[in-house]
TORLO-727362 format. One record per residue (C-alpha): residue number from 0; residue in one letter; chain; y, x, z. Coordinates in Angstrom, 1 decimal. Layout:
BEGIN
+------+-------+--------+--------+--------+--------+
! bagu ! timar ! drenro !     c2 !     c1 !     c3 !
+------+-------+--------+--------+--------+--------+
!  NUM !     a !      A !      Y !      X !      Z !
...
+------+-------+--------+--------+--------+--------+
***
This chain:
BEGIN
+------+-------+--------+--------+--------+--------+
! bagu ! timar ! drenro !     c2 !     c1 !     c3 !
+------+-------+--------+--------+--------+--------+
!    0 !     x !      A !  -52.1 !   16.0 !  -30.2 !
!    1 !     x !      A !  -48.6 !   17.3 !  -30.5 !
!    2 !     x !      A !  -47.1 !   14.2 !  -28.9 !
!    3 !     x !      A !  -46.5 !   12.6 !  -25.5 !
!    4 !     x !      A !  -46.9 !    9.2 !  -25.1 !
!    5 !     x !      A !  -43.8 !    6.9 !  -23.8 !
!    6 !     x !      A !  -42.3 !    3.5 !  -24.2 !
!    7 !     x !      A !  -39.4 !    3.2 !  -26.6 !
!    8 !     x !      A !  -36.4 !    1.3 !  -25.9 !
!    9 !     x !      A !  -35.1 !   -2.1 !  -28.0 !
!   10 !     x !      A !  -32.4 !   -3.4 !  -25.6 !
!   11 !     x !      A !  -30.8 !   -6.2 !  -27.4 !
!   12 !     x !      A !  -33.3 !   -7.1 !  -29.3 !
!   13 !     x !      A !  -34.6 !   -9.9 !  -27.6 !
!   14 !     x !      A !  -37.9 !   -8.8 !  -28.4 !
!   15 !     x !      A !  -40.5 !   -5.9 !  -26.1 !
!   16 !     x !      A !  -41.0 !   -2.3 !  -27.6 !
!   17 !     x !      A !  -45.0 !   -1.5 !  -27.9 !
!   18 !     x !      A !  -46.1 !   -0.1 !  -25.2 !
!   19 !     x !      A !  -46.7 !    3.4 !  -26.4 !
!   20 !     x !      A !  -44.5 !    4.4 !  -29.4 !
!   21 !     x !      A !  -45.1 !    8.2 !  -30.3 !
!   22 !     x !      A !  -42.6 !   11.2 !  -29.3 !
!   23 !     x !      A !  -43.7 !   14.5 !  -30.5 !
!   24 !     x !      A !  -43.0 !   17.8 !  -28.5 !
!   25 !     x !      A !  -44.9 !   20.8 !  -29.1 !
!   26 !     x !      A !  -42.9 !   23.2 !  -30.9 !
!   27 !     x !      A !  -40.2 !   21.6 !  -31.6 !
!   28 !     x !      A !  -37.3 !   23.8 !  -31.6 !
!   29 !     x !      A !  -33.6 !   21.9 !  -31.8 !
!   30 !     x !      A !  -34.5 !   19.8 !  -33.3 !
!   31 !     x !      A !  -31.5 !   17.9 !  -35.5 !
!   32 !     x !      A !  -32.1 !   15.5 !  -38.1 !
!   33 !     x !      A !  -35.2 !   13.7 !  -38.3 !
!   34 !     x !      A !  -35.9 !   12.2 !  -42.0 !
!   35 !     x !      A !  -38.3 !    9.0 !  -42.7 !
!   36 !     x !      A !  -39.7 !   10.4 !  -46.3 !
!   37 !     x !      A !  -41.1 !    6.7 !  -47.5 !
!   38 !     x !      A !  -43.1 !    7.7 !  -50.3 !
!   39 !     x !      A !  -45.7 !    9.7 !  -48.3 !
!   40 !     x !      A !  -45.0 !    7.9 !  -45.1 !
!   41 !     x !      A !  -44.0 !   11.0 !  -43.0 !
!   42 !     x !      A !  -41.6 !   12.5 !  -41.1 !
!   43 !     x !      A !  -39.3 !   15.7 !  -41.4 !
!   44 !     x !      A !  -37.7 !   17.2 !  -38.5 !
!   45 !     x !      A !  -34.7 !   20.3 !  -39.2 !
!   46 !     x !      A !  -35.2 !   22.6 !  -36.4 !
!   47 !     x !      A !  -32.5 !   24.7 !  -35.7 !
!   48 !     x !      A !  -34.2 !   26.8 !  -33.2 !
!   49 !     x !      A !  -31.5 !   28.7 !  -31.9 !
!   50 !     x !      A !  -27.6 !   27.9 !  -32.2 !
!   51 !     x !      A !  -26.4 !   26.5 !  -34.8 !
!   52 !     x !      A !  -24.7 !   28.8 !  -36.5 !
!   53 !     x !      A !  -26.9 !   31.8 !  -36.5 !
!   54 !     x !      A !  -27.4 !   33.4 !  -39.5 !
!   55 !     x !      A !  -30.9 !   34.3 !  -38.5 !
!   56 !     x !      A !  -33.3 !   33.1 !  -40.6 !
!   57 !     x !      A !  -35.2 !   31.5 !  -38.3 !
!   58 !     x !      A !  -35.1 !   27.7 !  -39.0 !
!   59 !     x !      A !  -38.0 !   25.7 !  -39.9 !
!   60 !     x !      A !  -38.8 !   21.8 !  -40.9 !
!   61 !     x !      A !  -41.8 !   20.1 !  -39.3 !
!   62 !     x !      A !  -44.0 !   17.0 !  -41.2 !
!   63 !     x !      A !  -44.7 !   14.7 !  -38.3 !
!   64 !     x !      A !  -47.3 !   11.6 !  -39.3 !
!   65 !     x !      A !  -46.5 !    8.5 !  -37.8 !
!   66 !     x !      A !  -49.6 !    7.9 !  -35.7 !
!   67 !     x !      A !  -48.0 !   10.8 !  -33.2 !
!   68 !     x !      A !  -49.7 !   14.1 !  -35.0 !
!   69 !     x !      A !  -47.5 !   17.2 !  -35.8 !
!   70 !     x !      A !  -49.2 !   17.9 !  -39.3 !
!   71 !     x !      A !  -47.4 !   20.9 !  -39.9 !
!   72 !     x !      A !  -45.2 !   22.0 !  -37.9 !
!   73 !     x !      A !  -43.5 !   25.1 !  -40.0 !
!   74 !     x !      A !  -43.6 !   22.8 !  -43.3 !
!   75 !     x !      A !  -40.9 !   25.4 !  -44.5 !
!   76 !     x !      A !  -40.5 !   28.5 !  -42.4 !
!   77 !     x !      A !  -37.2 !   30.0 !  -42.7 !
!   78 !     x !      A !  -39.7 !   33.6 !  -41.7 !
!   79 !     x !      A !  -42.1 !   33.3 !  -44.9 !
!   80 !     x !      A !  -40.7 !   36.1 !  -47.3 !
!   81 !     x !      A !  -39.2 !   33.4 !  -50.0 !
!   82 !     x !      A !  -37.9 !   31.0 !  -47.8 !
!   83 !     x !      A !  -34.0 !   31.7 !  -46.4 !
!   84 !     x !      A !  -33.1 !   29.1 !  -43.8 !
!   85 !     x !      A !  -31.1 !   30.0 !  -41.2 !
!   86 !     x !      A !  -29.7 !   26.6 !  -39.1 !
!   87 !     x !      A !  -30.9 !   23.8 !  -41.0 !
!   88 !     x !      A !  -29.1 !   20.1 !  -40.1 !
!   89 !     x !      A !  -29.1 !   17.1 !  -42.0 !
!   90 !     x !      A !  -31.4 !   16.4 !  -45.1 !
!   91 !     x !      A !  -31.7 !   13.8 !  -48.0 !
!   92 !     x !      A !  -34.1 !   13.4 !  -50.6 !
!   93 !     x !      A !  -33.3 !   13.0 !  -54.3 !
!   94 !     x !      A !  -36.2 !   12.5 !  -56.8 !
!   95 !     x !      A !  -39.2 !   15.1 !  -55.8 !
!   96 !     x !      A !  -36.4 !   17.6 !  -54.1 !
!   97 !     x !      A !  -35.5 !   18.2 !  -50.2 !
!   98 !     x !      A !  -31.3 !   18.7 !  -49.8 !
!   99 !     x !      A !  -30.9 !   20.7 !  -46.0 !
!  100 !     x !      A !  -27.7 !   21.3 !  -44.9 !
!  101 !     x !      A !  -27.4 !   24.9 !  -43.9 !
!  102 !     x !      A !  -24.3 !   26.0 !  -42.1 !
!  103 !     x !      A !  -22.5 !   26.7 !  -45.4 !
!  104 !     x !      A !  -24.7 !   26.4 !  -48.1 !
!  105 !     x !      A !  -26.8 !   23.1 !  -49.7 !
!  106 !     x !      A !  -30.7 !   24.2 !  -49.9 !
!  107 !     x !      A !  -33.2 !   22.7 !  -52.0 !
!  108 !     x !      A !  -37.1 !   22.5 !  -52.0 !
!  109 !     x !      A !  -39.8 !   20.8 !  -53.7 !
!  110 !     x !      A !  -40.6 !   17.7 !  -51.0 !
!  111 !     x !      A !  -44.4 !   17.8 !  -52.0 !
!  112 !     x !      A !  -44.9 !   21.4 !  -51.4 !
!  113 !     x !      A !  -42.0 !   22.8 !  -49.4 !
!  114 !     x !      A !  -41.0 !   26.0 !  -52.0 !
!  115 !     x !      A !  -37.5 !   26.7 !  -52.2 !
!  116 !     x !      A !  -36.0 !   25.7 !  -55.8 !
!  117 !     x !      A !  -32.6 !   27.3 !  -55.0 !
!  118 !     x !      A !  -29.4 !   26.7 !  -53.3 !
!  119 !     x !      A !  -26.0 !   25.5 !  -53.5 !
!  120 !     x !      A !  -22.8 !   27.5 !  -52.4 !
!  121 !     x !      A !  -19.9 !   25.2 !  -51.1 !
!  122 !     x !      A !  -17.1 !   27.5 !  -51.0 !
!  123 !     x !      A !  -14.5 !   26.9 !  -48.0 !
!  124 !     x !      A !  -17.0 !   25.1 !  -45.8 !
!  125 !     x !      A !  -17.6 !   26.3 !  -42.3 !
!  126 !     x !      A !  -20.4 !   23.9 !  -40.4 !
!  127 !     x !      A !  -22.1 !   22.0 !  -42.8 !
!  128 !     x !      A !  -23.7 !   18.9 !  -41.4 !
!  129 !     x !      A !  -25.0 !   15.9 !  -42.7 !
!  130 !     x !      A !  -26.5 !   15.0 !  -46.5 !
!  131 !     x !      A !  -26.8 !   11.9 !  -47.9 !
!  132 !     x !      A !  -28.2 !   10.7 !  -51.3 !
!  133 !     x !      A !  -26.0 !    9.4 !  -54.1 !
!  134 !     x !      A !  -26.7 !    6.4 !  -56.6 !
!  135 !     x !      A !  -26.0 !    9.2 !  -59.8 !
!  136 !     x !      A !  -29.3 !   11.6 !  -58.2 !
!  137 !     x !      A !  -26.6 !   13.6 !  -56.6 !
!  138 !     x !      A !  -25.6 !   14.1 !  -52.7 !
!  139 !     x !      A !  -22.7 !   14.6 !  -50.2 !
!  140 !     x !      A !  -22.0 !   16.2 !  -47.4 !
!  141 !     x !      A !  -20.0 !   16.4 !  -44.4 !
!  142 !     x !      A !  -18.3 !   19.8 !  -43.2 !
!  143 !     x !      A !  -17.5 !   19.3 !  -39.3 !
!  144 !     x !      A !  -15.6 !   22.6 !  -39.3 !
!  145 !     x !      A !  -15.6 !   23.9 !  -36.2 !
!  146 !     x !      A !  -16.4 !   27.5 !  -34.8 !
!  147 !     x !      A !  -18.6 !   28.5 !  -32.6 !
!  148 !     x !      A !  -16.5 !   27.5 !  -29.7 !
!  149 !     x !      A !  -17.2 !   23.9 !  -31.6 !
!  150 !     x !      A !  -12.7 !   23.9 !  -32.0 !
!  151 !     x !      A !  -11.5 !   22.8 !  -34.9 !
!  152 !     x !      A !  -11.0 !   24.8 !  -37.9 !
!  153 !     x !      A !   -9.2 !   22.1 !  -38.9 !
!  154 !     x !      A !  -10.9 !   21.9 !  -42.9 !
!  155 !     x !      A !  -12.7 !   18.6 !  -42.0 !
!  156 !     x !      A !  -14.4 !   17.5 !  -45.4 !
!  157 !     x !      A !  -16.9 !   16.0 !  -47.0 !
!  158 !     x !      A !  -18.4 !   17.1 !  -50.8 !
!  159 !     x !      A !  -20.3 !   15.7 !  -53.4 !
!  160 !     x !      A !  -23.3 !   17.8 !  -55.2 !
!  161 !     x !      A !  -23.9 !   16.2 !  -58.5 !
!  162 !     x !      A !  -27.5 !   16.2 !  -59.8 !
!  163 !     x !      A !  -26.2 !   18.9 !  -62.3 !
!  164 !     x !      A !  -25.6 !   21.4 !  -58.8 !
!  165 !     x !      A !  -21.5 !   21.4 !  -59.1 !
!  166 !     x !      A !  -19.8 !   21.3 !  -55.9 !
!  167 !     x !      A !  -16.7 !   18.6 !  -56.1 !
!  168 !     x !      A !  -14.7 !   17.6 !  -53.0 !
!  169 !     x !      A !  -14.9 !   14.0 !  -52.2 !
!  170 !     x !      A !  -12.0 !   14.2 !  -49.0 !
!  171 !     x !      A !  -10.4 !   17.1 !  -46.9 !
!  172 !     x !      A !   -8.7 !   15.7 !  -44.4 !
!  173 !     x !      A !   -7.7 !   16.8 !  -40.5 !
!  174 !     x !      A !   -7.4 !   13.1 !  -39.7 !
!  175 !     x !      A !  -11.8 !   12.8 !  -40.9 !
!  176 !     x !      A !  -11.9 !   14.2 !  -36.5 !
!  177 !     x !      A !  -15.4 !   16.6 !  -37.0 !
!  178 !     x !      A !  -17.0 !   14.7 !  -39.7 !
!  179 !     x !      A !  -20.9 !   14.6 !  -38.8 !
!  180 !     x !      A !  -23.0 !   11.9 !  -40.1 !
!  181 !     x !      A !  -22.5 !    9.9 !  -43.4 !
!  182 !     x !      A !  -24.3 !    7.0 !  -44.9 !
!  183 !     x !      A !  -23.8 !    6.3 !  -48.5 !
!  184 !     x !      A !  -23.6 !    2.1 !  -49.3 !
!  185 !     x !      A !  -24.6 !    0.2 !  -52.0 !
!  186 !     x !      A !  -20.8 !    0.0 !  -53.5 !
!  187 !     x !      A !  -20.4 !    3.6 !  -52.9 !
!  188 !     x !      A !  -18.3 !    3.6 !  -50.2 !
!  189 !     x !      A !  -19.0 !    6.3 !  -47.8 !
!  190 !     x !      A !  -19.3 !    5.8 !  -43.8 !
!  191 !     x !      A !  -18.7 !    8.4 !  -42.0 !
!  192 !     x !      A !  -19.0 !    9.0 !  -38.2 !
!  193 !     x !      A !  -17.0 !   11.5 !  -36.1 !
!  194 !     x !      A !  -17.7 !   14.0 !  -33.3 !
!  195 !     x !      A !  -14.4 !   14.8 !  -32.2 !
!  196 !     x !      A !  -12.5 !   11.6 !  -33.2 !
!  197 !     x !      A !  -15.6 !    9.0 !  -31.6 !
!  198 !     x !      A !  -15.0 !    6.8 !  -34.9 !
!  199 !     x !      A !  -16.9 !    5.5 !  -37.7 !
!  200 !     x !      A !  -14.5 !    5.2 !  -40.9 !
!  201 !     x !      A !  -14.7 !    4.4 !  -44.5 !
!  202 !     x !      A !  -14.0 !    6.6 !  -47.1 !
!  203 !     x !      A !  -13.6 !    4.8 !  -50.7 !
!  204 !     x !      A !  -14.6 !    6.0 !  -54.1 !
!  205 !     x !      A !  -11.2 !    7.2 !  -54.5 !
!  206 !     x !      A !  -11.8 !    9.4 !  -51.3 !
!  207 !     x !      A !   -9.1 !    8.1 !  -49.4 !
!  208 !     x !      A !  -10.3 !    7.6 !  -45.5 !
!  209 !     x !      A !   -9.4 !    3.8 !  -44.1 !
!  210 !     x !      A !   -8.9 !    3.4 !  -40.6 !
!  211 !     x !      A !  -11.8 !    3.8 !  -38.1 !
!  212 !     x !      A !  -13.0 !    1.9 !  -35.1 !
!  213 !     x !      A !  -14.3 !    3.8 !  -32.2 !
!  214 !     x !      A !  -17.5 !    2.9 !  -30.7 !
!  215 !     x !      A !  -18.0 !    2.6 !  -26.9 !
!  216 !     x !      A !  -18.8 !    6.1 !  -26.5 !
!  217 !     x !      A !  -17.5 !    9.6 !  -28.4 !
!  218 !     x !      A !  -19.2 !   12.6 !  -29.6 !
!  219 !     x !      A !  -20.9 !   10.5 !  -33.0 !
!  220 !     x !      A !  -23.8 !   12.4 !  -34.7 !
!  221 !     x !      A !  -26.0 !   10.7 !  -36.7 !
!  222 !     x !      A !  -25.9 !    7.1 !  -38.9 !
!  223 !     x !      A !  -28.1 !    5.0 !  -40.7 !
!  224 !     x !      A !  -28.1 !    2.1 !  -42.3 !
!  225 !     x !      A !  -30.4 !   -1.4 !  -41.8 !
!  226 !     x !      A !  -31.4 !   -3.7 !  -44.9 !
!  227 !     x !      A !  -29.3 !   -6.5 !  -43.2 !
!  228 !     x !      A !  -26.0 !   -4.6 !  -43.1 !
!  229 !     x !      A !  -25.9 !   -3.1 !  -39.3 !
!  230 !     x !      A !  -25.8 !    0.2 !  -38.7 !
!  231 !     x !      A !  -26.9 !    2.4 !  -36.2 !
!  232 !     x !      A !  -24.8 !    5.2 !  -34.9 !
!  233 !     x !      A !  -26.0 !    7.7 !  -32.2 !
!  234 !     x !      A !  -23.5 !    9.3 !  -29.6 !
!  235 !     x !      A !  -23.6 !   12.1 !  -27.4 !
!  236 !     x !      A !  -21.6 !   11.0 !  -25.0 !
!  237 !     x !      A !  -23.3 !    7.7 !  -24.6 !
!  238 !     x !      A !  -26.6 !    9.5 !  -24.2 !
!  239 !     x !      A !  -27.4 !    5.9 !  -26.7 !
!  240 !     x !      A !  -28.1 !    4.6 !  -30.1 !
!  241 !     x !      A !  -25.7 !    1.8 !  -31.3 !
!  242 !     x !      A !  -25.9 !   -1.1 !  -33.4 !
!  243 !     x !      A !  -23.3 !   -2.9 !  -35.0 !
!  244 !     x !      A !  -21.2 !   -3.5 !  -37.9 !
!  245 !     x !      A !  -18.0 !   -1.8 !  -39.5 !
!  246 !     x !      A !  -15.2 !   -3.6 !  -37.1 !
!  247 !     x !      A !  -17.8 !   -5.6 !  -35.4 !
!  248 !     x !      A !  -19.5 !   -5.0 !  -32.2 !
!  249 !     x !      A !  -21.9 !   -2.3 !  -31.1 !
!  250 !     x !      A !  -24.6 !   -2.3 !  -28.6 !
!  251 !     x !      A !  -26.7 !    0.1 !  -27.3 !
!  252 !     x !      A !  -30.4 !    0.0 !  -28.8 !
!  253 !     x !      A !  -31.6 !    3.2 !  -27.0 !
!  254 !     x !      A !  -30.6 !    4.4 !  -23.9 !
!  255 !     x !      A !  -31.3 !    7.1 !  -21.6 !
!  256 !     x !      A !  -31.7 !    9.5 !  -24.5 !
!  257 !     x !      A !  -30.1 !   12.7 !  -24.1 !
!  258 !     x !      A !  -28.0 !   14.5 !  -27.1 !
!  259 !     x !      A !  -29.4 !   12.2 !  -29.6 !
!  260 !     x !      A !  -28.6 !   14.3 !  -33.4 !
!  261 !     x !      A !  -29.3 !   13.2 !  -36.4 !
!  262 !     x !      A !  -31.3 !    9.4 !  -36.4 !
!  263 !     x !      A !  -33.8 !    8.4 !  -38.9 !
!  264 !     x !      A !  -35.2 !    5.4 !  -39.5 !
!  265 !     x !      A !  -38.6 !    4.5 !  -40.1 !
!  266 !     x !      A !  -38.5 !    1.7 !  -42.4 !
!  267 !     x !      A !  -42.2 !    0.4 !  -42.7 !
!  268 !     x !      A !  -42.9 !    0.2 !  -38.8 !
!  269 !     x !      A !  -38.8 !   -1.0 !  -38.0 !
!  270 !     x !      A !  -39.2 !    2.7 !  -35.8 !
!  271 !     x !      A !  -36.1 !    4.6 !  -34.8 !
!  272 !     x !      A !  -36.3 !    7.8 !  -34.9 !
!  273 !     x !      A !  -34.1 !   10.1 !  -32.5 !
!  274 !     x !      A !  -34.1 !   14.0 !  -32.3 !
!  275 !     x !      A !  -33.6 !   15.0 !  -28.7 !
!  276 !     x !      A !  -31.4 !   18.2 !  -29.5 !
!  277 !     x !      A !  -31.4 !   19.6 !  -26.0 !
!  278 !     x !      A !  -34.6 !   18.6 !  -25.1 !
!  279 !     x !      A !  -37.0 !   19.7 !  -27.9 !
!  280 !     x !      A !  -38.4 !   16.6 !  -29.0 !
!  281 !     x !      A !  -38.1 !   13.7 !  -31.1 !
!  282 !     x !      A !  -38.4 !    9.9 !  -29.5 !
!  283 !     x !      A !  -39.3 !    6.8 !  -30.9 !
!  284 !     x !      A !  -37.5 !    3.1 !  -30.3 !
!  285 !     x !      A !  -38.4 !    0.0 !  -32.0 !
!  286 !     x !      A !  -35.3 !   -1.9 !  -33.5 !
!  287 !     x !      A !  -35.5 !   -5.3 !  -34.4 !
!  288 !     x !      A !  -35.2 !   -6.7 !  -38.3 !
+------+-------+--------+--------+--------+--------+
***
């Protein structure tokens, strides 16, 4: 069936997880980010499959279906002839186009049918990460900037693609600790959460980063935001999935789960979504409203 069955997790919640929630396996190959695409009520997992920052061509993104099938799992295959993607991270969508994140380079393709439509150059970026949609049909992105060692390179950043393709940068800034995930909100403001630095900060439309709280445990990855203002913040280090607000507190809503990436959230079912990096497969929680 291309899943496993297992319980998901909702500690904190006050309320029990369904017995069975789905987690999907076979094939999956490190797996990253996992993206809830709402209008046709699917799932898209980056698989890096390999390191993550070989140039090899080899990356692929999988269309899982909520009822625990893998529909497809080389949705676009980085070893079809037109298709370049080499270690693809975080995604966003913006009208009827896929953003993925692609070491140093910003690739697009059509969400319905997967065919490249081009990609975007960010000059000076080492390790992109994360993409998030914009309110003006553009996107940023996060540049960790690390080597392979995962040191510093020290050109933390994060740029904007407008919906016209030109790269602008938004903040470049040491003190930004590995910027991984980022979460556009309603005013703008960016949130951004750290690998290095453990924090989650804002950065304001001017692009100047406020001061961060850290959350119990380090290594951030992957951030989304709930309808009621919470976020949720997965951290490698806490081998967990936190909830909480900016300055507020956090507590864990998934445990137990091992190099949680990039989190999506599955907004019909109230689903989390967490791609097991290490592990080669994507679990399920239920988080409460």
């Amino acid at each position: 069936s291309g899943s496993a069955a297992g319980s998901g997790s909702a500690a904190g919640s006050g309320s029990a997880a369904p017995a069975a929630l789905p987690h999907y396996m076979d094939g999956l190959a490190t797996p990253e980010s996992v993206l809830y695409d709402a209008a046709n009520d699917r799932y898209l997992v980056s698989n890096i499959n390999g390191t993550p920052f070989a140039v090899d061509d080899n990356g692929f993104i999988s269309e899982l279906s909520p009822d625990g099938q893998i529909k497809k799992l080389k949705f676009i295959d980085g070893a079809a002839a037109d298709v370049t993607l080499n270690a693809p991270k975080g995604m966003a969508i913006v009208g009827g186009t896929l953003y993925v994140a692609d070491i140093t380079v910003v690739r697009q393709f059509d969400l319905a049918t997967g065919a490249a439509k081009g990609e975007i150059k960010v000059d000076g970026a080492a390790f992109l990460n994360d993409v998030a949609a914009t309110a003006d049909g553009g996107v940023v992105v996060t540049d960790t900037s690390v080597d392979e060692k995962f040191a510093s390179l020290g050109g933390d950043a994060i740029y904007k693609i407008g919906a016209d393709g030109k790269v602008s940068t938004v903040i470049k800034d040491k003190a930004l600790g590995g910027p991984n995930g980022v979460s556009v909100a309603a005013d703008g403001t960016l949130w951004v959460v750290s690998f290095s630095s453990g924090e989650i900060a804002a950065v304001d439309a001017k692009g100047v980063k406020q001061p961060g709280q850290k959350l119990p445990k380090g290594q951030l990855d992957g951030i989304e935001a709930l309808a009621g203002g919470d976020y949720l913040v997965s951290s490698w280090e806490g081998s967990a999935v936190y909830r909480g607000k900016p300055g507020g507190e956090w507590k864990p809503v998934a445990e137990n789960v091992k190099a949680p990436a990039d989190i999506g959230v599955d907004s019909k079912r109230g689903w989390l979504l967490i791609p097991l990096f290490t592990e080669n497969m994507v679990h399920t929680a239920a988080i409460a409203p």
